[in-house]
C-alpha positions in Angstrom: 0.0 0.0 0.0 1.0 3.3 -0.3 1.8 6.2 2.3 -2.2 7.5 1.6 -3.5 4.2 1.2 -1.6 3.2 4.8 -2.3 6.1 6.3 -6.7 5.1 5.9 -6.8 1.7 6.2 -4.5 1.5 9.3 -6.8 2.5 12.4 -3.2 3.3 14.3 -1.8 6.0 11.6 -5.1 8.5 11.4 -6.3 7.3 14.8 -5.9 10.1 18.1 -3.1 11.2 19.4 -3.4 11.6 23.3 -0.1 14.1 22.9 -1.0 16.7 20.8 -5.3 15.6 21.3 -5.2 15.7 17.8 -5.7 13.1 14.4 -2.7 11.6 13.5 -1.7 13.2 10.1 -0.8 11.8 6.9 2.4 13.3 7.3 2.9 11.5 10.5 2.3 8.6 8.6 4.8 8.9 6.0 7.8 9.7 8.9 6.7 6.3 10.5 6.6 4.4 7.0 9.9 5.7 6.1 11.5 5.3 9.8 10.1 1.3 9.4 11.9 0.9 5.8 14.9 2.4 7.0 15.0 -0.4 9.7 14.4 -3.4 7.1 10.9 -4.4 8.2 9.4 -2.9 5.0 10.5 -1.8 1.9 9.7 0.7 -0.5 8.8 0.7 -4.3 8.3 2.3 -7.3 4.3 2.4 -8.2 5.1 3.0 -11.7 8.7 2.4 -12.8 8.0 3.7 -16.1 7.7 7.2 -14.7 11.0 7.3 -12.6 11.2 10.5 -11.0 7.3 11.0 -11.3 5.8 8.0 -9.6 5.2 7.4 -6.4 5.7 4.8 -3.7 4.3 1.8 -2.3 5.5 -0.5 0.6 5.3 -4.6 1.0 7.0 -6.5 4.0 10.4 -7.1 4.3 12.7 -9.8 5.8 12.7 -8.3 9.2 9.1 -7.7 9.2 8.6 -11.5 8.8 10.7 -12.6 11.4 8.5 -9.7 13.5 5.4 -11.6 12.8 6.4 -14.7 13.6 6.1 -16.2 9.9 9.7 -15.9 9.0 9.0 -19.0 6.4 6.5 -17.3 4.2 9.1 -15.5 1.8 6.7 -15.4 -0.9 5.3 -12.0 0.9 8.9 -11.1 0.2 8.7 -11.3 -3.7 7.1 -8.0 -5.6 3.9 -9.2 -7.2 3.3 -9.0 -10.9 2.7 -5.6 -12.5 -0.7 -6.2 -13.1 -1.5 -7.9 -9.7 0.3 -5.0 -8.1 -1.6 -2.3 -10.2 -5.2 -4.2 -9.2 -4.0 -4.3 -5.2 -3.2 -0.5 -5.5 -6.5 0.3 -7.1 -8.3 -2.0 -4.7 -6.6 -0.2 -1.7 -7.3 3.1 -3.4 -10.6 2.9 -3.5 -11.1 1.5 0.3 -8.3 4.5 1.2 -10.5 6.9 -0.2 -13.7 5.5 0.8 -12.9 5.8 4.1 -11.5 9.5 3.8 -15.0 10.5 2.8 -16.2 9.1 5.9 -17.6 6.1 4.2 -18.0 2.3 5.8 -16.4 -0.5 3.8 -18.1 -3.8 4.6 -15.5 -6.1 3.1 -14.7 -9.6 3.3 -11.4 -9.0 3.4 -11.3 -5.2 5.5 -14.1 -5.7 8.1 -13.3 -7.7 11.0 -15.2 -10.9 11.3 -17.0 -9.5 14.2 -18.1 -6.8 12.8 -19.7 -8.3 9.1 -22.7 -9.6 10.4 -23.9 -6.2 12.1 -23.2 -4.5 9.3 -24.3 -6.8 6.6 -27.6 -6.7 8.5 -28.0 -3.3 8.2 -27.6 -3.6 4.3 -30.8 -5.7 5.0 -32.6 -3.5 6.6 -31.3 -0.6 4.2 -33.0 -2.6 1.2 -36.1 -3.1 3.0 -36.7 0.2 4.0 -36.7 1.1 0.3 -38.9 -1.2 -0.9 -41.3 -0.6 1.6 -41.4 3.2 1.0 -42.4 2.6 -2.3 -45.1 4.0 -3.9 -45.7 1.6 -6.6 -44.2 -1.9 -6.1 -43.5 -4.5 -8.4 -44.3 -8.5 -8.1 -40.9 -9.0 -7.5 -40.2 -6.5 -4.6 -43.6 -7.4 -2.7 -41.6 -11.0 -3.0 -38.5 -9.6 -1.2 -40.3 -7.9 1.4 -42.4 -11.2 2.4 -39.1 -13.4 1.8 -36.0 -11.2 2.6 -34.1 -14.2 3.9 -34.5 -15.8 0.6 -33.5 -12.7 -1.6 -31.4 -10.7 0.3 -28.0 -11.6 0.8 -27.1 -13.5 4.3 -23.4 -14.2 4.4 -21.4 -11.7 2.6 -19.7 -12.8 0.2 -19.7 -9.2 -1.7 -18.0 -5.6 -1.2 -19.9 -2.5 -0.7 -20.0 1.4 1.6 -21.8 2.0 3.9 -23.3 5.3 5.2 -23.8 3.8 8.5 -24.4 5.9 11.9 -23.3 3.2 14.7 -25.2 5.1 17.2 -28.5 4.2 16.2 -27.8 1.5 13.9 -29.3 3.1 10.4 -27.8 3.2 7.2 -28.2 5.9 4.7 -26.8 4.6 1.5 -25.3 1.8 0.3 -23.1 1.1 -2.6 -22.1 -2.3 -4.1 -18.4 -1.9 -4.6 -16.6 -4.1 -7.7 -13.2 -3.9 -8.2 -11.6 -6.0 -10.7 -9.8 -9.5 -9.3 -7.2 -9.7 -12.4 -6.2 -12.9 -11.9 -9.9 -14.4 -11.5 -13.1 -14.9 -14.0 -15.7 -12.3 -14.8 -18.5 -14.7 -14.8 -18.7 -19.1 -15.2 -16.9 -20.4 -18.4 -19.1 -22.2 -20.7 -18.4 -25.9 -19.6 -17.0 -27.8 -22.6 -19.2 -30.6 -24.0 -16.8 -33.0 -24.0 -13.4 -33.4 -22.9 -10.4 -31.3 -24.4 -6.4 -31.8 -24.0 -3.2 -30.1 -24.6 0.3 -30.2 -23.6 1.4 -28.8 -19.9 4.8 -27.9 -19.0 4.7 -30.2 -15.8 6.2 -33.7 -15.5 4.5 -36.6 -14.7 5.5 -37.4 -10.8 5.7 -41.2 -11.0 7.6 -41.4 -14.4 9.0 -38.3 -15.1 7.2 -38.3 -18.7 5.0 -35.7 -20.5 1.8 -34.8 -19.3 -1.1 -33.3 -20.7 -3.9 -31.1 -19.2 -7.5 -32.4 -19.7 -10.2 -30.2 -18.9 -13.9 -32.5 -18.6 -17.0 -31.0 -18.2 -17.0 -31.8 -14.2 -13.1 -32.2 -13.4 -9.8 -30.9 -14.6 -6.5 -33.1 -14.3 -3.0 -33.8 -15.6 -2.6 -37.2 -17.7 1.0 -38.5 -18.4 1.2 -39.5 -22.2 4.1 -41.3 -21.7 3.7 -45.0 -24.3 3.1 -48.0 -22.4 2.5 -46.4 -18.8 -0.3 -46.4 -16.7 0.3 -43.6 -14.3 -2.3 -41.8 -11.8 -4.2 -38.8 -13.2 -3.1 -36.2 -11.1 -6.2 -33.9 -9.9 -5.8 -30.1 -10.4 -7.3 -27.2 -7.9 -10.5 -26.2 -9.0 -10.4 -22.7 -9.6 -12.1 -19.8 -7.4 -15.5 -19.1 -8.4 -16.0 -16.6 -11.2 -16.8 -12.9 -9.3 -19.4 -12.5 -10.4 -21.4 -15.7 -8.7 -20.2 -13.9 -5.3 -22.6 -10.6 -5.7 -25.9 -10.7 -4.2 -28.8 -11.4 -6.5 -30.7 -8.5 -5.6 -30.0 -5.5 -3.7 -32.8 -2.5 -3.8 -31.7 0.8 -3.3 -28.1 0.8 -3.6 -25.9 2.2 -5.8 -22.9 1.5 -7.8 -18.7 1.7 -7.9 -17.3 -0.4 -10.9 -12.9 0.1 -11.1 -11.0 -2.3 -13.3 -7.0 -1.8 -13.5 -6.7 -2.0 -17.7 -9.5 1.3 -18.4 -8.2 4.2 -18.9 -9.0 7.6 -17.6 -8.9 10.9 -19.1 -8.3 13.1 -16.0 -8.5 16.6 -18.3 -11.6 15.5 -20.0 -13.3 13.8 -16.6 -14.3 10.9 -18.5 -13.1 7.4 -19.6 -10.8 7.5 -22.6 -10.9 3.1 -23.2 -13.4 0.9 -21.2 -11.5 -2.3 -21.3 -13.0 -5.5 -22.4 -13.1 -6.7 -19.2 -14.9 -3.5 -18.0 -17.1 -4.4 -21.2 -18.4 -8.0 -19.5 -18.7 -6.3 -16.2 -21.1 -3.7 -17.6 -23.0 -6.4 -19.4 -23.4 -8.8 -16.4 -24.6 -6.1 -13.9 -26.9 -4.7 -16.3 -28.8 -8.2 -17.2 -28.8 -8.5 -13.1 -29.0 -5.1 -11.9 -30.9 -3.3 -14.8 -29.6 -0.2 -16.7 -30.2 2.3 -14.8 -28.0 0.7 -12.1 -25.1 0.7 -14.2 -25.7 5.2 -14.4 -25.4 5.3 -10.1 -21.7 5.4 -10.9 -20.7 8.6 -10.0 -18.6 8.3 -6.7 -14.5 8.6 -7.1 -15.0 9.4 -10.7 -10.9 9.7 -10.9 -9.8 6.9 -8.9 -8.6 4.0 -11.6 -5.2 2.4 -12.0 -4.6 3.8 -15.5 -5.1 7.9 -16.1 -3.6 10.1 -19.0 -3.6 13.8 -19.0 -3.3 14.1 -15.1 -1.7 17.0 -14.1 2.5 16.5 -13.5 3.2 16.4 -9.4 5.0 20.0 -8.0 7.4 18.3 -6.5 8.6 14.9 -8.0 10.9 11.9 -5.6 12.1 9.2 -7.4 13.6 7.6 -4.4 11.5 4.6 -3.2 12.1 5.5 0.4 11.2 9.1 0.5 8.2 10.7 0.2 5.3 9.7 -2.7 2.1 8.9 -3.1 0.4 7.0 -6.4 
């Protein structure tokens, strides 16, 4: 994440200061990133290489900061991701950073402590609800929700989405369903093939040692060694995580929209998108058939937070030094 995105989604770095009886500031944050990189427990990056003295920063554990946390074995966390998985984890943190700035709630898998989801995803409920039932005119289908909530509305959240949520006496203003891009997952379910399909992998069969190829059947996909005259064991594959889309509620009255994807790009001069990517493309279409049009229009919050922007204006004072100052 970067110094911004650290500086949000870290309760400790914007939390109260006792001392001065004040917020913690952003620049207080950036002192205590660089203070931590300096020590080896986390190091500093370029967000966009490309623009050397221009881009900013990001930090990812370090050595030291695994030993600190006891997993000293994981050094995976120690390898920089991909470019595109890094520029979708930014994005992602972006948008949660500045959700929160603006005061909004994010009811995340991933961000919400387990404690907390089921109070909040309850008052999404009850959010939904109270929107039907103000209705003037109400369709067959949302007379259905309001007799059978527990059947329409979502109950384990499996989704993203803000909250404008008052804890005090427990009523939420808005809600919107928040979709950012997974990169490295499906949009929506693969057709299933009809009947089984092969071709080569680069893995070796473990009994033999021989070629393998990868067969993908309409209910199970596995690795077969081709080798002449042997009869090794198939070896099963992982299924793969379920398409994103399958994870969004099926319904969700009254709530709004916030669709990022990391290959877009946005025209900062012109406040507008200058390419909707073809992922962006299926998005569009699956919410639509789901959601309706007119859901797809609610789009309007962050309208310049996406991980690809021309035109943007040039920063005053540029740091190519990954453990300095910078922000993405």
């Amino acid at each position: 994440m970067t110094p911004f995105q650290a500086h949000w989604l870290v309760d400790y770095f914007h939390g109260y200061n006792n001392d001065t009886r004040k917020a913690r500031t952003e620049r207080n944050t950036r002192m205590r990133l660089q203070r931590l990189a300096k020590e080896g427990f986390i190091r500093g990056a370029l967000t966009h290489p490309e623009k050397g003295g221009f881009s900013g920063i990001y930090y990812r554990l370090a050595g030291k900061g695994l030993r600190v946390l006891g997993i000293p074995e994981e050094k995976n966390l120690l390898r920089p991701p991909a470019p595109p998985v890094l520029r979708y984890l930014l994005l992602r943190n972006e948008v949660y950073a500045r959700a929160r700035e603006d005061n909004w709630t994010v009811l995340s898998p991933l961000l919400t402590p387990e404690k907390e989801q089921a109070k909040l995803l309850q008052s999404v409920r009850a959010f939904s609800l109270r929107r039907l039932d103000a209705q003037e005119r109400r369709s067959i289908d949302d007379d259905r929700i309001l007799q059978r909530p527990d059947v329409y509305l979502p109950r384990t959240l499996t989704f993203e989405c803000l909250l404008r949520y008052n804890p005090l006496n427990t009523v939420t203003g808005a809600v919107v369903l928040l979709v950012v891009d997974d990169i490295r997952r499906a949009i929506v379910a693969p057709k299933k093939p009809k009947k089984v399909t092969s071709k080569p992998s680069d893995k070796r069969c473990p009994t033999c040692g021989g070629p393998m190829n990868k067969m993908v059947a309409p209910t199970e996909v596995f690795l077969l060694c081709i080798t002449p005259r042997q009869r090794c064991p198939k070896v099963e594959l992982e299924k793969p995580s379920p398409p994103q889309f399958d994870e969004l509620p099926s319904t969700l009255p009254g709530a709004k929209l916030v669709l990022r994807d990391t290959q877009s790009v946005y025209d900062v001069r012109e406040g507008k998108l200058a390419k909707a990517s073809p992922r962006l493309r299926v998005w569009r279409r699956a919410l639509e058939k789901r959601y309706g049009k007119d859901f797809l229009a609610t789009d309007i919050l962050f309208p310049d937070v996406w991980a690809q922007r021309t035109n943007a204006p040039m920063p005053e004072m540029p740091d190519s030094k990954p453990t300095e100052d910078g922000d993405s």
